[in-house]
N, C-alpha and C positions, 0 to 999 in steps of 0.2 A: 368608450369602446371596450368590449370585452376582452380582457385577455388571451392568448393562444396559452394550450395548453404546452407545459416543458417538461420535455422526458427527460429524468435525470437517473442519471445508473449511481447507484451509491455500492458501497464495500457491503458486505454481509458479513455479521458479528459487530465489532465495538464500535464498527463506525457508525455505521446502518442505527443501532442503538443512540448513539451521542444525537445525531444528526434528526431521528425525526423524532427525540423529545425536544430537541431546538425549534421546533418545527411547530410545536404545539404548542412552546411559550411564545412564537410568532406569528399570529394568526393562521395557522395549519392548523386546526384541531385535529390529533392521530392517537391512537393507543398500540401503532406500531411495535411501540419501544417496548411497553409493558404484554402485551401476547407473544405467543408461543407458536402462532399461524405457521404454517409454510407455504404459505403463497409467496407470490416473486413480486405481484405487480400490485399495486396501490394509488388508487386515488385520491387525491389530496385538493379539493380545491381545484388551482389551475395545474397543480402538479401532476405528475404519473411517476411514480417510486419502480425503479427495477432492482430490486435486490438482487445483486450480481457478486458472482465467486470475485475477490478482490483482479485476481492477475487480467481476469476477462475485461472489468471497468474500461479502463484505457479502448481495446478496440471497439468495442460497443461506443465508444463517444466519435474515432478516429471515423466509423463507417457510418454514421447518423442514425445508430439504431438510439441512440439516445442525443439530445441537444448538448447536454454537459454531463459532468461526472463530479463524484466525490471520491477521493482514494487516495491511499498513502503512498510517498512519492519515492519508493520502493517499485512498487507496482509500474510507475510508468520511467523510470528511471529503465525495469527491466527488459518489458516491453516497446520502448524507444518510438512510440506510437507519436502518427503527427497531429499533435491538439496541441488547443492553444493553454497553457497554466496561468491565470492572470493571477491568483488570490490562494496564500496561506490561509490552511487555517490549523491555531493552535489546539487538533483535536487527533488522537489516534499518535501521540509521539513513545516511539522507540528507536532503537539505534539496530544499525544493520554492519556483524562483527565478525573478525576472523578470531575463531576459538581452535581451541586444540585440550588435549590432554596436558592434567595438571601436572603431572611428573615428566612432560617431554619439554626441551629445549627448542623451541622455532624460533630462525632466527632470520629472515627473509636476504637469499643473495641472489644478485643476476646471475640467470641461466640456471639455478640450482633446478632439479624436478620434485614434484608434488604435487599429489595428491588431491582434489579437495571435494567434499561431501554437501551439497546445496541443492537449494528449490529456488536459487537465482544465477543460474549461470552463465548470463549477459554480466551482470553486475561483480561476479567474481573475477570473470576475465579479464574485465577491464581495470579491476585493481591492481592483478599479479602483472598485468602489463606495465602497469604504470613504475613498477619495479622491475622489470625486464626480465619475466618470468613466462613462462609459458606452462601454466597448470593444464593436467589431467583432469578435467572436471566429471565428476560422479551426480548425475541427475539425479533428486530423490525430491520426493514429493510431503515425505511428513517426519515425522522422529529424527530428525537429520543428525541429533546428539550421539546415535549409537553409532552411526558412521566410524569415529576415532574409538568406541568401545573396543569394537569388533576388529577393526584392522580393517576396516574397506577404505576407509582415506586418513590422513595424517590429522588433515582439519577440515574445519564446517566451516561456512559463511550462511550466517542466519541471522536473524532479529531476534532482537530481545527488548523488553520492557526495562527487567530491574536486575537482571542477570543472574536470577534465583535459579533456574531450568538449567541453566551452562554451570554453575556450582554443584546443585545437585546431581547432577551429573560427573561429576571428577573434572569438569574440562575446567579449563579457563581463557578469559580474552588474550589475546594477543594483540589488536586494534582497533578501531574502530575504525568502520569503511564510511559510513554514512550515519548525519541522521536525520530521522524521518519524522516527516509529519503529514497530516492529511492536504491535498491539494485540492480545488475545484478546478476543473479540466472542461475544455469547451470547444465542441465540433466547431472545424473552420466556418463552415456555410451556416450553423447556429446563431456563430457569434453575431453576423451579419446581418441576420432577420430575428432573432431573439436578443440579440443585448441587452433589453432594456428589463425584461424579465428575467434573465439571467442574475443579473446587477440588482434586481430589485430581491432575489431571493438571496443573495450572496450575504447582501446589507442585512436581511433580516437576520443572517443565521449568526451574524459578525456582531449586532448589537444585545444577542443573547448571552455570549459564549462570555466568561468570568475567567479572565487571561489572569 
């Protein structure tokens, strides 16, 4: 019996990369990884590839515009979207940190006020809470480093790989909130009428990857 096809929303950038040259040492044959294309959508066999801004993945799976997703769990951590996460995968890891400037002393107390500078302000809140803190959160969408430069917040909460960018920059960690790694994420009503292709493409991407 022929397969149905599976719409899968993957990250755009290193995932989207990792992911569909996985893809073509598993019988997907793609040269996704290696062009330069801007196309968003991609046929694969029984596949359909949506290259998606990473923060969007999660709702594009939660509304069935996609069966499943691929995305770091950053992403759906912030968006708090309702899909199901059944499967790590050891691909796209970095850590998600409270930095500050390297010459400033933070030192987190209940109730103190602050500042903070992010392009996750679900995920920041719920940290400062966790300490009984009620941050002033500063939505920013990219360069989040010059935030403490400048004087617009004390500190950042952002991701980092190797923590070269927050060095370079003067800052440095003060914690680490999270860490992350890519997850496969899967519409409720997908899992239900697609499992079995879900599961079959998960396995193939799980017997490639060199943990």
């Amino acid at each position: 019996m022929e397969r149905k096809r599976v719409k899968v929303a993957v990250s755009k950038g290193r995932i989207l990369k990792e992911v569909c040259g996985l893809l073509s040492k598993s019988g997907y044959p793609n040269n996704i990884a290696k062009s330069a294309t801007r196309e968003l959508i991609f046929n694969i066999k029984n596949l359909q590839i949506l290259a998606c801004k990473p923060i969007d993945v999660p709702k594009y799976v939660e509304l069935g515009a996609a069966d499943c997703g691929i995305v770091g769990s950053d992403c759906i951590a912030e968006t708090n979207c309702d899909v199901y996460e059944p499967i790590s995968l050891p691909l796209g890891k970095c850590k998600m940190v409270l930095a500050t400037l390297k010459t400033k002393k933070l030192v987190l107390k209940p109730g103190m006020n602050i500042k903070i500078g992010t392009k996750y302000p679900r995920i920041a809140k719920n940290f400062f809470l966790k300490h009984k803190i009620n941050p002033e959160i500063v939505y920013l969408n990219g360069s989040v480093e010059l935030a403490p430069l400048t004087g617009l917040a004390e500190a950042i909460v952002d991701i980092t790989e190797t923590g070269s960018t927050i060095k370079e920059n003067n800052l440095k960690i003060i914690d680490i909130i999270m860490e992350i790694n890519a997850k496969v994420i899967i519409n409720k009503t997908s899992y239900r009428t697609l499992r079995d292709e879900v599961e079959l493409l998960t396995s193939s991407l799980l017997k490639k990857i060199k943990i």
